[in-house]
C-alpha positions as CSV (number, residue, x, y, z in Angstrom):
1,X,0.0,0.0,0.0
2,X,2.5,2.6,1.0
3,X,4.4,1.6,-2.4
4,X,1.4,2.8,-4.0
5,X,1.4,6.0,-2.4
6,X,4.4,7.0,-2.8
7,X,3.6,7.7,-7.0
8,X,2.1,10.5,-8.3
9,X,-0.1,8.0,-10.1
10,X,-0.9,5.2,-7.1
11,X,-2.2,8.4,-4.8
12,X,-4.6,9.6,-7.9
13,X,-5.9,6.1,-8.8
14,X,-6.3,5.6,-4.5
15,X,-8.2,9.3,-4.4
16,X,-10.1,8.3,-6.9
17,X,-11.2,4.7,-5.3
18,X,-12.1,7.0,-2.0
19,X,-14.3,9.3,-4.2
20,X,-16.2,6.7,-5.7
21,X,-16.4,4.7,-2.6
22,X,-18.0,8.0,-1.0
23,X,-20.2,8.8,-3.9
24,X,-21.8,5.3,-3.8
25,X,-22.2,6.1,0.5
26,X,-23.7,9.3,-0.2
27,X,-26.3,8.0,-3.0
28,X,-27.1,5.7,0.0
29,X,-27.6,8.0,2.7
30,X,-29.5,10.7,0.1
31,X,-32.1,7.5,-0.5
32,X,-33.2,7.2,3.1
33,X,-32.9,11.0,3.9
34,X,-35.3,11.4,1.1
35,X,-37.7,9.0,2.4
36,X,-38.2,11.0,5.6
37,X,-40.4,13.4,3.2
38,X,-42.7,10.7,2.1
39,X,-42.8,8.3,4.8
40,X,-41.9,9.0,8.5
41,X,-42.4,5.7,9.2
42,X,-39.8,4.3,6.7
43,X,-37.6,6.7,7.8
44,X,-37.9,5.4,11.0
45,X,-37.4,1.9,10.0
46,X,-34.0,2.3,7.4
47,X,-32.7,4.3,10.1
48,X,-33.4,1.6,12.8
49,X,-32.0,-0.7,11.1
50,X,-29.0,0.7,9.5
51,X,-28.0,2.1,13.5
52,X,-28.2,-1.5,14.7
53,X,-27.5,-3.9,12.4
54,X,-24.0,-5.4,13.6
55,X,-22.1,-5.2,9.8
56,X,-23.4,-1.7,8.9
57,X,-22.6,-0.3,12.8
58,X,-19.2,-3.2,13.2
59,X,-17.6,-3.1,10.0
60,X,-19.0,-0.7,7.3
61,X,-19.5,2.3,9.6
62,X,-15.2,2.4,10.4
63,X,-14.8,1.5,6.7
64,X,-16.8,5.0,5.8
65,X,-15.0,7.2,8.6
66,X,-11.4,5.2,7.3
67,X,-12.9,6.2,3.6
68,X,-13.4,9.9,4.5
69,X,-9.9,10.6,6.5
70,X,-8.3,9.0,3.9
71,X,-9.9,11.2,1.1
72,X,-9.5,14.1,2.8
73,X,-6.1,13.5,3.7
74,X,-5.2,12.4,0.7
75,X,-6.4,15.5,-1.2
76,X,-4.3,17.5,0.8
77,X,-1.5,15.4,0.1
78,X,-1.9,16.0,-3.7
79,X,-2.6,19.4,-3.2
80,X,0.8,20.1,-1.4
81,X,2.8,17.7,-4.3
82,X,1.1,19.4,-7.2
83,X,2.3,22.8,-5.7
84,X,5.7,22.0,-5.2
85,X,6.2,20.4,-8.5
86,X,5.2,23.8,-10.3
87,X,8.7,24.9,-10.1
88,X,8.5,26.6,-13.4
89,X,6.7,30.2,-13.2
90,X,5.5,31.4,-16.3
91,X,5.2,35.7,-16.7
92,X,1.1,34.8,-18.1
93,X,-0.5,31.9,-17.0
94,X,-4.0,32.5,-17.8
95,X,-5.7,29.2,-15.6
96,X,-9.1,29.8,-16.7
97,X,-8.0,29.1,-20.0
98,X,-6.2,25.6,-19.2
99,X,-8.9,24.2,-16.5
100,X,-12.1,24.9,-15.1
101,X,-13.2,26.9,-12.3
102,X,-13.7,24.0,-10.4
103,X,-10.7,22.2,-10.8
104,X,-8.5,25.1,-9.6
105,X,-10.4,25.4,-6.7
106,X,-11.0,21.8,-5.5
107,X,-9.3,21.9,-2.2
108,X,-11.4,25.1,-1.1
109,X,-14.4,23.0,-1.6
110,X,-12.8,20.3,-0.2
111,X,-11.8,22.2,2.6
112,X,-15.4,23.3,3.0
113,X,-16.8,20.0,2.7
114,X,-14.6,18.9,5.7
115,X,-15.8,21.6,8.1
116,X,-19.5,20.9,7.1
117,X,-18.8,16.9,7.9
118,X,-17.1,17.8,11.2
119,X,-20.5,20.0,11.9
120,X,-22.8,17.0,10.4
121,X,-21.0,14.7,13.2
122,X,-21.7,16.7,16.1
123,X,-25.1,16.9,15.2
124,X,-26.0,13.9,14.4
125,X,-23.4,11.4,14.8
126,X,-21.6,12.1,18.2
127,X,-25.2,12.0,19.6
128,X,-26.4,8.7,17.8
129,X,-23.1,7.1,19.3
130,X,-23.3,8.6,22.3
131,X,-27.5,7.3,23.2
132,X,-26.4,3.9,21.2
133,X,-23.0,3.2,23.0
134,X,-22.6,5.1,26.1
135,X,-26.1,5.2,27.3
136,X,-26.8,1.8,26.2
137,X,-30.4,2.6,24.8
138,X,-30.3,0.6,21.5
139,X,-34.2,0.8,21.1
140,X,-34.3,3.6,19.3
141,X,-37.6,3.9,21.0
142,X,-39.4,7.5,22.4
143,X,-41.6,7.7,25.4
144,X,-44.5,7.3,23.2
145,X,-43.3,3.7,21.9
146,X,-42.6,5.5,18.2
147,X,-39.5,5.3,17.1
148,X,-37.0,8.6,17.9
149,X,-35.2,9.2,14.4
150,X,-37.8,11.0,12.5
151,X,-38.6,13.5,15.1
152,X,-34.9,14.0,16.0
153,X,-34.4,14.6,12.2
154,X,-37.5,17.4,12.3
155,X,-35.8,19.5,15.2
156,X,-32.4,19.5,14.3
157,X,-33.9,21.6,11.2
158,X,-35.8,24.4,12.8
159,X,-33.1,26.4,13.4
160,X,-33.0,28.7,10.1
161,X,-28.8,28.9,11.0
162,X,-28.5,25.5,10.5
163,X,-30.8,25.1,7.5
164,X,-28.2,27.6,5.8
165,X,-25.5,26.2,6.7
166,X,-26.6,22.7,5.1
167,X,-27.6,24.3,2.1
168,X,-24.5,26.2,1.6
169,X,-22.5,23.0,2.5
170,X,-24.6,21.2,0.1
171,X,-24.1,24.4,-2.8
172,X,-20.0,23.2,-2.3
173,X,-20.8,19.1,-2.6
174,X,-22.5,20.5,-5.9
175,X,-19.5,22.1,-7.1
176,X,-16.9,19.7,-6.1
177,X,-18.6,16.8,-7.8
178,X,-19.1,18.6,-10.9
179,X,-15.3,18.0,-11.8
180,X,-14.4,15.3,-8.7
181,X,-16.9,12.3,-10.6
182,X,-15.2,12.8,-13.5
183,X,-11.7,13.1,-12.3
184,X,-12.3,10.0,-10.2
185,X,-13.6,8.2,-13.0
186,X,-10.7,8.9,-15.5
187,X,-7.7,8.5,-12.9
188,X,-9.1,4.3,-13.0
189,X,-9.1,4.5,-16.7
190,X,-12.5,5.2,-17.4
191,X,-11.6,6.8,-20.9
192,X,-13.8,5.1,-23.9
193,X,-16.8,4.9,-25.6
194,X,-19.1,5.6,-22.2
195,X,-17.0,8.8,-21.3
196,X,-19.9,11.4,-22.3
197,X,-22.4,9.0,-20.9
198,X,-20.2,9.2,-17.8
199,X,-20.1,13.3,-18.0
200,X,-23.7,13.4,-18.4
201,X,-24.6,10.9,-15.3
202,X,-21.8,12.8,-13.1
203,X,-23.4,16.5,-13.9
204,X,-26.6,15.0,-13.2
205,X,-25.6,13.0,-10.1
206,X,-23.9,16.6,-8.9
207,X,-26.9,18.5,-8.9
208,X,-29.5,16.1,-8.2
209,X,-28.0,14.8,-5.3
210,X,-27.0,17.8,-3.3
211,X,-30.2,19.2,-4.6
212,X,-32.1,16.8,-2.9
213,X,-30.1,17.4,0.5
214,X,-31.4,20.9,0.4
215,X,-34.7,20.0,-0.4
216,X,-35.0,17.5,2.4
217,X,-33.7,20.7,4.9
218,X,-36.2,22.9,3.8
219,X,-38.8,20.9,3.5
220,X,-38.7,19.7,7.0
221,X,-37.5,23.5,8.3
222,X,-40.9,24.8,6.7
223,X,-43.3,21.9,7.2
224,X,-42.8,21.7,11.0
């Protein structure tokens, strides 16, 4: 592994794994967010399940945090190599004519993203871990005998502060999946026929899906 890392082209082709490890976790999670605007009830159930079934809690939940360090350390890493192998200043470089908007600007996002998952966490995660693990209440059960996630999910989005904030966070997802699908995609060699089939799906997947996010905020912000 750490002979892979140590080439330019062995970090790229492991970034891009991470990325499209992530992007298949965050198609997931999108699914059963979504479904807490049609159905509180299956809400309530995906989310029971997935926060106590022993291989999603055991083994796939430290496979996810392991998948996000790593992609987020690892873009740093390429960041800080990129830079310092541009030893050759030109008088003009005119970027925007070379690479998109995006591109140049991938760690910002990045960087953006990072601070918006360390927020996420507290609000959700550290919690769920801390009623689950250090409280011992696994039942997932209210007073009432319903289950908790739904109505947890409904408060933590009535303050208009933290609406924003998702949606902004959300608004910089958008942008760095408009050029990280793509990048991920061709750093495993996924350069043929299906390449503008591939562009097509990512832009969609890069709208749609952060979209959604913001839909499922403000929908549960104004609705409650």
């Amino acid at each position: 592994m750490s002979g892979i890392l140590n080439s330019s082209i062995g970090r790229k082709f492991a970034m891009a794994l991470s990325a499209l490890f992530l992007m298949i976790f965050l198609l997931q999670h999108f699914i059963i967010n979504f479904s807490s605007i049609v159905s509180a009830d299956a809400f309530n159930n995906m989310s029971h399940f997935m926060g106590t079934n022993w291989l999603i809690q055991y083994l796939m939940q430290p496979v996810l945090i392991f998948g996000v360090m790593f992609h987020f350390i690892m873009g740093f890493v390429l960041e800080i190599k990129n830079k310092s192998a541009r030893q050759i200043k030109y008088a003009k470089n005119n970027g925007a004519a070379n690479s998109s908007w995006m591109s140049r600007n991938m760690i910002y996002s990045g960087l953006f993203i990072l601070i918006f998952l360390i927020i996420h966490f507290i609000d959700f995660w550290i919690p769920e871990i801390n009623t689950k693990y250090i409280q011992g209440d696994m039942s997932g059960l209210l007073p009432s005998g319903e289950y908790r996630y739904y109505e947890e999910l409904v408060h933590k989005f009535q303050p208009m502060w933290r609406v924003a904030l998702y949606c902004l966070g959300f608004v910089f997802l958008a942008l760095h999946l408009m050029h990280g699908f793509m990048s991920a995609f061709q750093s495993v060699g996924a350069n043929n026929k299906y390449t503008k089939a591939l562009k097509g799906f990512g832009k969609a997947y890069a709208i749609v899906i952060p979209l959604g996010f913001i839909i499922i905020a403000l929908v549960h912000h104004f609705n409650h």
